[in-house]
N, C-alpha and C positions, 0 to 999 in steps of 0.2 A: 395295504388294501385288504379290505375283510374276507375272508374265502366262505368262495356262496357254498348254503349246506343244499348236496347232491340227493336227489331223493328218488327213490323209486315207486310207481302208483301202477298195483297190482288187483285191477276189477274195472272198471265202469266208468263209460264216456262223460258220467258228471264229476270224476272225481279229478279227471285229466283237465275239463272245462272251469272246474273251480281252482285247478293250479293256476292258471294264469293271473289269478288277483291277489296271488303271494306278494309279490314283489319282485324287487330285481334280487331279492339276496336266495333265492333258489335255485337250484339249475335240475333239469329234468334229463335225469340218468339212463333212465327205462322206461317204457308205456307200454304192459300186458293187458292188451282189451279181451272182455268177456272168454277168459279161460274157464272153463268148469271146473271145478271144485273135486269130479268126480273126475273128469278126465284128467287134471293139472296132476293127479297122484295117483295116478295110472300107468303101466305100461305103456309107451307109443303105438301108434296103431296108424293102420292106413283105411283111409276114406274109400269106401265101397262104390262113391261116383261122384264124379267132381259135381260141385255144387255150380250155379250160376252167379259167379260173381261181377262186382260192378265198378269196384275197386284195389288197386294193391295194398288200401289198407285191411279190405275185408280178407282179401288173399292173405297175407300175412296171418292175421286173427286166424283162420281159419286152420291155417297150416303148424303155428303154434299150439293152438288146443287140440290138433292131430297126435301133435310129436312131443306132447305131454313136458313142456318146456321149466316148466313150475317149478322143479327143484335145482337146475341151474341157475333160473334167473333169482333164485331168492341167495344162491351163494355172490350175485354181483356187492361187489362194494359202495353200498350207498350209507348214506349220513340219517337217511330217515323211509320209512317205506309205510304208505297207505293202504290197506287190505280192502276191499269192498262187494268181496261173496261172502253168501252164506248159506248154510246147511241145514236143515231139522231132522233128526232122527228121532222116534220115540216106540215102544212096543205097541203092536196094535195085535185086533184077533184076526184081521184079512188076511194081509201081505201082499204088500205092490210097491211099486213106483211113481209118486206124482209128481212130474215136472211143472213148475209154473212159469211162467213166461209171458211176457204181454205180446211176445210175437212169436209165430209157428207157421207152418206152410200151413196154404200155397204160400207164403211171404217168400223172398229171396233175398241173396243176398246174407247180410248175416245173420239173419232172422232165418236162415236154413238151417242153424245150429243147433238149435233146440229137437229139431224132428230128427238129425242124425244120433243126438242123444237117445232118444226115446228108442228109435227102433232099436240101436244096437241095444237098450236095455230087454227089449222083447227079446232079439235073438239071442240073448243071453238066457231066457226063461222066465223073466219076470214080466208081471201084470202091470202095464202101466195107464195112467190113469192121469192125462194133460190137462193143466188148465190152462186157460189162454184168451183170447180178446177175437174179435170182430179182424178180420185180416184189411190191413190198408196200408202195410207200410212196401214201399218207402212214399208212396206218393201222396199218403192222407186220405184218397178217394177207398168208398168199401169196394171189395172185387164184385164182379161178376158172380151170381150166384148167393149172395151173402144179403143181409141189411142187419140194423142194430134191431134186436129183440131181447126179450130178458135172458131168455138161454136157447142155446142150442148145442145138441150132442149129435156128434157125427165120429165115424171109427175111419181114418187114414192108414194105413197098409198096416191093419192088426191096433194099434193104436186108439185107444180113444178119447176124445177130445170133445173139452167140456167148453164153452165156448163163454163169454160172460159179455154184456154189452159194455159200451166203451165210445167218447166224444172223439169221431179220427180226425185226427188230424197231425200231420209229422212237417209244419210250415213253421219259420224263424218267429212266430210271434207267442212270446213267455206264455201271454196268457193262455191264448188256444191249447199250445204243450202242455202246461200244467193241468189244464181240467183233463187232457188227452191221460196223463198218467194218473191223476186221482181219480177219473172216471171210472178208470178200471179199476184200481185198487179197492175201490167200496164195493164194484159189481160183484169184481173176482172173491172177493171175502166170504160174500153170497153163497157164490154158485159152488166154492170152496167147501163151508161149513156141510154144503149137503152130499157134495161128489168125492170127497176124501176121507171119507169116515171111516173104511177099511185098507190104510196102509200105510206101510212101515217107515217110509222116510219120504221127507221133501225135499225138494231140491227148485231153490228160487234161482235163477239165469237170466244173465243178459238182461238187466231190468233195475230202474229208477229204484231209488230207495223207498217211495211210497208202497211197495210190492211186498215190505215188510207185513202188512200187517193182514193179507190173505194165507200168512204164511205162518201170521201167530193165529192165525183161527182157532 
């Protein structure tokens, strides 16, 4: 009997979703959803106020990227492992912070992660500077208070948040998803090239791989 190769998939609910069309000769070791990059190699640290969660799998998520889980899980013993964050640092004359994300509060859920970033990066001292989407998730309807326009800047506790328009929708049908994540990816590019132009590192979260290229702006 062949021995199936164990693999560990370290990033993003697409890379977990495209595991199951491996085959039967895989077997799935480990599943780290949306750990941060900044957090995952970091000190542990404790959440300033529990989030509202909806799931034990967001609990979980939530509670790993607390407890900075990142360098135990990379010493597990797998046969093969998938990475699917990523970073941009580069010198600039500002200095800030720019989270991007296609989801930020008000969103819930694990779309609260992005804003626990942010602020601890304020109260650490730094300028930060979010890009991010039209808020509709989980249900795809825009909230209360919101519509799609080409931009909008609004500041959440200290925080400012560039907002980029965006097709919601978060319902099982490819297509709507797909323009839902390219929508933004073209908007965000946008409202990117003109709101980040003084600082020092990106940092892309929690987000489709189309989110690359707001991110190589």
């Amino acid at each position: 009997m062949t021995q199936r190769v164990r693999a560990l998939l370290y990033g993003s609910c697409v890379s977990r979703d495209a595991f199951q069309h491996l085959g039967g000769g895989y077997e799935l070791l480990q599943y780290v959803a949306r750990q941060s990059l900044i957090s995952a190699m970091s000190p542990a640290a404790v959440l300033p106020a529990q989030p509202s969660l909806v799931s034990p799998f967001q609990e979980r998520m939530v509670r790993d990227d607390v407890a900075s889980t990142a360098p135990s899980v990379l010493l597990d013993r797998a046969d093969a492992s998938t990475f699917s964050f990523s970073t941009r640092r580069r010198a600039s004359r500002g200095g800030g912070r720019a989270p991007v994300s296609q989801w930020y509060d008000p969103e819930r859920g694990s779309a609260a992660l992005p804003g626990i970033i942010s602020r601890s990066l304020h109260q650490r001292g730094h300028k930060v500077d979010v890009v991010t989407g039209v808020p509709n998730y989980p249900t795809g309807s825009v909230y209360s208070g919101y519509s799609v326009r080409p931009y909008r800047r609004e500041n959440i506790q200290n925080v400012t948040v560039h907002r980029a328009p965006l097709y919601p929708s978060h319902d099982s049908n490819p297509i709507k998803r797909a323009t839902n994540y390219l929508s933004f990816a073209v908007a965000a590019s946008a409202v990117a090239t003109a709101a980040l132009r003084d600082v020092d590192s990106v940092l892309v979260h929690s987000t489709p791989p189309p989110l690359r290229f707001p991110r190589s702006r």
